[in-house]
C-alpha positions in Angstrom: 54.6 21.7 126.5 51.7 24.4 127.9 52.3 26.0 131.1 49.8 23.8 132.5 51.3 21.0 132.1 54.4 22.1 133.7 52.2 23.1 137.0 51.4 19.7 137.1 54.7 17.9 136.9 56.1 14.8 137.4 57.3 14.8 141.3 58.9 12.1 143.6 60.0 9.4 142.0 61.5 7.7 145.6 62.7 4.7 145.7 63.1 2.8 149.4 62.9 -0.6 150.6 60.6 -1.7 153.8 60.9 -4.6 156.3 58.6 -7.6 156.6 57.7 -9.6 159.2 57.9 -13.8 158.7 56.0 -16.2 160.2 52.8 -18.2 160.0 50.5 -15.9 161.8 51.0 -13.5 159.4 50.7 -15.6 156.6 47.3 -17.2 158.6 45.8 -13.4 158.9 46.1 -13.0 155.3 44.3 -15.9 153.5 41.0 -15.0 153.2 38.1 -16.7 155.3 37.0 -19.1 151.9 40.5 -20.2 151.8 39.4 -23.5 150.9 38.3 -22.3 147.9 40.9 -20.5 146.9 43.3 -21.0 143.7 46.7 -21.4 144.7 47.5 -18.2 142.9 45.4 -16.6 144.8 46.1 -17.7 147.9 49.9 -16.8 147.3 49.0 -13.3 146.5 46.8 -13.3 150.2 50.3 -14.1 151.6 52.3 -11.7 149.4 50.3 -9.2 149.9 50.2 -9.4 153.9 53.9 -9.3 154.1 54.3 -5.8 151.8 51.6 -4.4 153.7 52.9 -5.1 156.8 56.1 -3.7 155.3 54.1 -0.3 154.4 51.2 -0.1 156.1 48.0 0.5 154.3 46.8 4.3 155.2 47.8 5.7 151.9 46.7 3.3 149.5 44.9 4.7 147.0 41.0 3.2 146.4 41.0 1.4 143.2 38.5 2.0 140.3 39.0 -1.8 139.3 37.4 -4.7 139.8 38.4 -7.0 142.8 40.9 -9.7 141.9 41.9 -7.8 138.9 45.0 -4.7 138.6 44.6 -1.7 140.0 43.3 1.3 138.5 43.0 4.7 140.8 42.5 8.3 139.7 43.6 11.6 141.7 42.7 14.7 141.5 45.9 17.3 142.3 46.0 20.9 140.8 43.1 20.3 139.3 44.5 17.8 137.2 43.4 13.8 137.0 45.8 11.7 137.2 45.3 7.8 136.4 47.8 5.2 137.8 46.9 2.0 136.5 49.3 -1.7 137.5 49.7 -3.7 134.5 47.8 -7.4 134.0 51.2 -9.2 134.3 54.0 -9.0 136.2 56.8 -8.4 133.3 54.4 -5.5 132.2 54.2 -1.4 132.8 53.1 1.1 135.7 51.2 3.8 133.6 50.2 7.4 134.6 49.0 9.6 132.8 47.1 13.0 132.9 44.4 14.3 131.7 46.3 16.5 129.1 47.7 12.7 127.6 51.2 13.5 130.0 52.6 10.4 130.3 54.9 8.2 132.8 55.7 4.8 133.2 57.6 2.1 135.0 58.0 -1.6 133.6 58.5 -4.4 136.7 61.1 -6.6 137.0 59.0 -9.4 136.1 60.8 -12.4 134.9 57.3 -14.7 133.9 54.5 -12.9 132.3 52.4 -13.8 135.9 48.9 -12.5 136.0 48.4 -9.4 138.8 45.5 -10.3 141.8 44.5 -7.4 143.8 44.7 -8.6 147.6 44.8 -7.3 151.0 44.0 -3.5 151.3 44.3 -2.6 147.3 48.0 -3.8 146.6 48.1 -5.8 143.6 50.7 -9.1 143.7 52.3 -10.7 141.4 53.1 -13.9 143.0 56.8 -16.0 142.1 57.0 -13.5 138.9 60.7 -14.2 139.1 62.6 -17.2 141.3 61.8 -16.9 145.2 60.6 -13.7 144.2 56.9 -11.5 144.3 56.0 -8.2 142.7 53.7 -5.6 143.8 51.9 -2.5 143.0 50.2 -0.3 145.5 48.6 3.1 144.1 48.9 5.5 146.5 46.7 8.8 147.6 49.2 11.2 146.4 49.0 10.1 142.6 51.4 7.8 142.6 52.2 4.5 143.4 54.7 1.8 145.1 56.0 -1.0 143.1 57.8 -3.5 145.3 60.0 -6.3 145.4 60.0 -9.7 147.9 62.9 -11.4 148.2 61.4 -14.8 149.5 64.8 -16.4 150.2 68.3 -16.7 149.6 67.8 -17.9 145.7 65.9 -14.4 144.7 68.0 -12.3 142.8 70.2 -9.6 144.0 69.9 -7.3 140.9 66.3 -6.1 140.1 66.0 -3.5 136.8 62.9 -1.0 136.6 62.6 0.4 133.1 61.6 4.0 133.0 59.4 5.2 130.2 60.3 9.0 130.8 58.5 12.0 128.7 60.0 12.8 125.4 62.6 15.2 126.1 63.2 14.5 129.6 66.6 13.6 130.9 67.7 11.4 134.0 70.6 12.7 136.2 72.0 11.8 139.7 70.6 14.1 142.3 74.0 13.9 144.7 72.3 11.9 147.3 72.2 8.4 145.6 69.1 9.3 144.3 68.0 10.3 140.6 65.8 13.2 139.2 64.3 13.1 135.9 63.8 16.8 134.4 62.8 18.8 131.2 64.3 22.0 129.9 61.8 25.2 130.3 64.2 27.7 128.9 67.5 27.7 127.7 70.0 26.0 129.8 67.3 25.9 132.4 66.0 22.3 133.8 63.1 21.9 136.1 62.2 18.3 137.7 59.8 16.0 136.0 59.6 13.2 138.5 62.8 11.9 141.8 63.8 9.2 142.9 65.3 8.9 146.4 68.1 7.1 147.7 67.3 3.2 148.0 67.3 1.5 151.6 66.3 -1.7 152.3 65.5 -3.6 155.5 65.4 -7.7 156.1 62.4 -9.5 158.1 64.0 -8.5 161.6 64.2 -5.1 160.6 68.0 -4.9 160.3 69.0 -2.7 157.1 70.7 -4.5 154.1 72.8 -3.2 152.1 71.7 -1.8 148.5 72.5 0.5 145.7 71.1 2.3 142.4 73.0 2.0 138.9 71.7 4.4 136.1 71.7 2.2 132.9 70.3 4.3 129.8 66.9 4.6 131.2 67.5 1.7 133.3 67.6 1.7 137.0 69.1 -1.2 138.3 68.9 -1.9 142.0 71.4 -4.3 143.7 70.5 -5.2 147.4 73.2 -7.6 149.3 72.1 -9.7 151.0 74.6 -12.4 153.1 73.9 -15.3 155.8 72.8 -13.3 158.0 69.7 -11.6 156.4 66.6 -12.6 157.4 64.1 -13.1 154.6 62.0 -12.4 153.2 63.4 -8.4 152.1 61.2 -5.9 150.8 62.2 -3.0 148.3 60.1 -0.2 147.7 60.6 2.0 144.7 57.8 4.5 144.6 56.8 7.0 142.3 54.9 10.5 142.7 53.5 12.8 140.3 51.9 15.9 140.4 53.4 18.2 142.8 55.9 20.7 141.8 59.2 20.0 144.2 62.9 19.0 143.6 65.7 21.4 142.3 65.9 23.5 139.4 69.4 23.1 137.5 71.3 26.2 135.0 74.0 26.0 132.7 76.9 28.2 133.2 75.3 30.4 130.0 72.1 30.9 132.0 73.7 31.4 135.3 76.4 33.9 133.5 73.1 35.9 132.3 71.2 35.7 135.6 74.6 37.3 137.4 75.2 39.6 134.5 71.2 41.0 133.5 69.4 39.7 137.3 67.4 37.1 138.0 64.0 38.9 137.0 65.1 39.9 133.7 67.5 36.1 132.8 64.2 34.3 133.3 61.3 36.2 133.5 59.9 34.7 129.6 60.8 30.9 131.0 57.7 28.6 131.7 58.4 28.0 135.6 56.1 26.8 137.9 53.9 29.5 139.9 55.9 28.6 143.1 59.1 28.8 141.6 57.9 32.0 139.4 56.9 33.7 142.5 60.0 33.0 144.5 62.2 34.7 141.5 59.9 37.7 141.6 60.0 38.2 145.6 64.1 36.7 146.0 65.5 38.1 142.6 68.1 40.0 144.4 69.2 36.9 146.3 69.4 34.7 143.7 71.4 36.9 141.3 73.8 37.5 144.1 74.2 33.2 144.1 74.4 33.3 140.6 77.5 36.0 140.8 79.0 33.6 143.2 78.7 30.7 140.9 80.3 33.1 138.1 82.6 33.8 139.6 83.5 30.1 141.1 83.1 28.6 137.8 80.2 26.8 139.0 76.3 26.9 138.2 73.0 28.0 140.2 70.3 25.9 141.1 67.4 26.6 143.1 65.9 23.7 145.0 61.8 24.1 146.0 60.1 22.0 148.0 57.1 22.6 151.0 57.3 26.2 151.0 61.0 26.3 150.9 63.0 27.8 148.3 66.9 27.9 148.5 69.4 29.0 145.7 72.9 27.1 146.0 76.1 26.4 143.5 76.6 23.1 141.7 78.9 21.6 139.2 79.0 18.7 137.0 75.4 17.2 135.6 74.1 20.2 133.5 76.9 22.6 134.7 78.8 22.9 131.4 
């Protein structure tokens, strides 16, 4: 892949969960004034879509390119790249993002019944009873991404929810060591940079108490379990959310590439690679402190990695993952 693509990477994939408020004043506020009128499917996607935006608020919500009552489509300019999210028409279909450079990403829902998406509310798009007592929706948001959540109505939704990902051809999945995943992409031998995250899940019921809930890696499955018991209040609202097109996360070495960044220093061990002009710069003006972490990781048996983010660059030691 061109450099320029890697500038404009996949970022945070995160994936959290939201509470929701109950209650027919909600559910009132969110029909729209020719209720009367309204199909039942749309009038369940009013509602849906009131209680996931009361869960997230609506201030980042990207503006949709798409016609009303139809899936979203927004477009957003970062690093002078455009990057297109677009929901799917049904509910067992794909998130797709792609750049302008034909980069791709996606993210199939959970979808049980192929149930047509309604764009409601402030711009999130619902996907009313697409499995039992449960609705799906899609919210683009500002930052090039989007949120794709999940409404357990009551006590007969499912526990166990699983989100496809359609990753970029040679990209990898591993476990970040924070319950979390990142997906990367190898820019030089036994070097891995982050394509896209996901955080840790957390989920919250209706009275804003915190339910337990948990990521599986399954192939290129994730599959998110939340627990719920007799004392949840429904409905509970999960939040996976992807973001892409800023450069953060952690770059990961084998112990070849760590051995030559100890052995030759860090300018010389990956000077040629295809790294990110943050990350590129930070090697130039820290070489000397990241070949001294890399002696340390020699020397310990263990790996480098360098984790970026905001402004802030930090060389540490890992093992496991890609530390072999």
């Amino acid at each position: 892949m061109q450099n320029s693509t890697h500038r404009r990477q996949f970022s945070r994939l995160s994936i959290a969960a939201a509470s929701a408020t109950a209650g027919a004043a909600l559910f009132a506020s969110a029909i729209p004034a020719n209720a009367d009128t309204a199909t039942p499917h749309q009038a369940g996607a009013a509602q849906a879509a009131a209680v996931v935006e009361t869960a997230t608020g609506t201030a980042d919500i990207a503006a949709s390119t798409a016609a009303p009552g139809t899936p979203a489509k927004a477009i957003t300019a970062m690093d002078s790249a455009a990057l297109t999210v677009t929901a799917p028409d049904k509910a067992n279909g794909a998130i797709h993002a792609a750049d302008d450079n034909g980069s791709s990403f996606g993210l199939t829902l959970p979808g049980a019944q192929a149930v047509d998406g309604v764009k409601a509310g402030a711009g999130t798009v619902v996907y009313p009873n697409a499995a039992a007592a449960t609705d799906i929706a899609v919210q683009p948001t500002k930052d090039g991404g989007a949120r794709t959540l999940v409404t357990l109505k009551d006590s007969k939704a499912p526990e166990t929810h699983r989100f496809r990902l359609n990753i970029p051809e040679g990209a990898d999945i591993i476990e970040d060591g924070q319950s979390g995943f990142e997906i990367t992409r190898e820019v030089g031998e036994g070097a891995h940079l982050p394509v896209a995250t996901i955080d840790a899940p957390w989920a919250k019921d209706a009275n804003g108490e915190a339910v337990p809930t948990s990521y599986k890696l399954d192939g290129n499955d994730i599959v998110q379990t939340v627990e719920t018991n007799d004392n949840t209040a429904f409905p509970v609202v999960a939040d996976p959310k992807f973001t892409w097109g800023i450069v953060t996360g952690t770059a990961y070495f084998k112990k070849s590439e760590t051995k030559k960044i100890a052995n030759n220093g860090a300018l010389v061990a990956m000077g040629g690679w295809a790294l990110p002009p943050g990350l590129n710069g930070y090697v130039s003006a820290h070489a000397a402190a990241i070949t001294k972490v890399a002696m340390s990781a020699k020397n310990n048996k263990r790996c480098i990695k360098i984790k970026f983010a905001a402004g802030l660059f930090l060389p540490g030691e890992y093992s496991g993952g890609y530390c072999k």
